[in-house]
N, C-alpha and C positions, 0 to 999 in steps of 0.2 A: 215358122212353118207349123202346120197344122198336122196332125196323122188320127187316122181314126182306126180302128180297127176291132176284131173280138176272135173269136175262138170257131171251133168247123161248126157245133152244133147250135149257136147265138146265146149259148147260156148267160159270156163273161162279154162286153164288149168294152172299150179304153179310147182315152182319147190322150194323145202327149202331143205337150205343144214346145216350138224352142227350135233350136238348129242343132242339128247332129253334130258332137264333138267327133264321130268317126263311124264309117260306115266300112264293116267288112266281113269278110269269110274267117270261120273256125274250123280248122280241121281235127281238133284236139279231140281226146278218143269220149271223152263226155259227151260231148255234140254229136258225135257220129250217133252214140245209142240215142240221146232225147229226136236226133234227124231221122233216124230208122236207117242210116248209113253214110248220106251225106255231110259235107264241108255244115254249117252252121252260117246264113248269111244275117247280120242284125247293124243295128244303130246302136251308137251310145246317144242317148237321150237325157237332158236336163232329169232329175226325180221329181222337181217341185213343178214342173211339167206335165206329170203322168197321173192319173187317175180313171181307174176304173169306174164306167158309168151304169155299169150293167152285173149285176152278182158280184162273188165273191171269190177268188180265186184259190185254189189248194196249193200249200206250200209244203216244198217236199227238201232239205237237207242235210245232206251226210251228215253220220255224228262220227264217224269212224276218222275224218280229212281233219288237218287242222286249217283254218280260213276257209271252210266249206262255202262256196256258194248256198243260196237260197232260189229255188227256181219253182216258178209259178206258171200254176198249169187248171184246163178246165178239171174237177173232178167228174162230170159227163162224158166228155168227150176226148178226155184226154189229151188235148192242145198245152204245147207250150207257148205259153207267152213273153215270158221276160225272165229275167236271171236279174240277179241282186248280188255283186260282189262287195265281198266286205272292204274297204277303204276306199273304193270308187265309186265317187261321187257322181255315178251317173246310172240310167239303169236298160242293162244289155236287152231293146226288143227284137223281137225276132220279126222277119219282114214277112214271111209268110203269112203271116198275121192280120197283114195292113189289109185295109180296102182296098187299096191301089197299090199293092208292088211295086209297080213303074214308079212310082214315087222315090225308091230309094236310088234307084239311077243306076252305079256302080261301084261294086269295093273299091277302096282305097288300098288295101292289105287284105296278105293271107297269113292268116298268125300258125302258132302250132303246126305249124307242117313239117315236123316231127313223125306226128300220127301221123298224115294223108296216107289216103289208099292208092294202089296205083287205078282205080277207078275215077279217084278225083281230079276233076278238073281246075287248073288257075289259070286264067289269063293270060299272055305273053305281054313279058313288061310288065307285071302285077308287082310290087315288091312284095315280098316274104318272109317271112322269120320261124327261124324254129320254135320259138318260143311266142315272148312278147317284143318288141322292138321295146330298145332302152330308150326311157324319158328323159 
């Protein structure tokens, strides 16, 4: 699989290629602020996969968390692109993002729903976990 995609203003654009190890919803209260309130829908993506073909992207994280995330975003426009967890060998895109959305189809999972709002919405029949589903 192919995916292409870049950022609202065209500054950053990406291309990752490979098959989604997992495609799904984040309700976790990190995603709400980077969503502007919403769940977080994304791919885990291959890394050796992914490559930005268009600028540079701004990295933004926590020093205050220990195993902070690193999340990449336009500094123009302020678009997030993708997240980078430490020991996950994959890297979190956000679907928003894509040229084709419809590409990503439908979650498989709704993780963190812990946080959820009662504004958010899951699927009936979605599975769910408060947290992460154990490996």
């Amino acid at each position: 699989m192919k995916l292409e995609g870049g950022c609202y203003c065209g500054q950053l654009r990406y291309v990752a290629e490979g098959e989604p190890a997992l495609k799904a919803q984040c309700h976790c209260r990190e995603c709400q602020y980077i969503s502007g309130g919403a769940p977080n829908m994304f791919m885990l993506m291959p890394p050796d996969g992914f490559s930005y073909t268009k600028g540079t992207p701004k990295a933004f994280k926590r020093s205050d968390l220990e195993n902070a995330v690193t999340r990449e975003f336009c500094a123009e426009c302020g678009t997030h692109l993708l997240t980078r967890r430490p020991g996950l060998p994959a890297v979190v895109l956000k679907i928003g993002t894509l040229d084709d959305p419809t590409l990503f189809g439908t979650p498989q999972m709704a993780i963190f729903t812990i946080d959820k709002q009662a504004f958010h919405q899951i699927p009936e029949g979605l599975p769910s976990f408060e947290r992460l589903p154990k490996r």
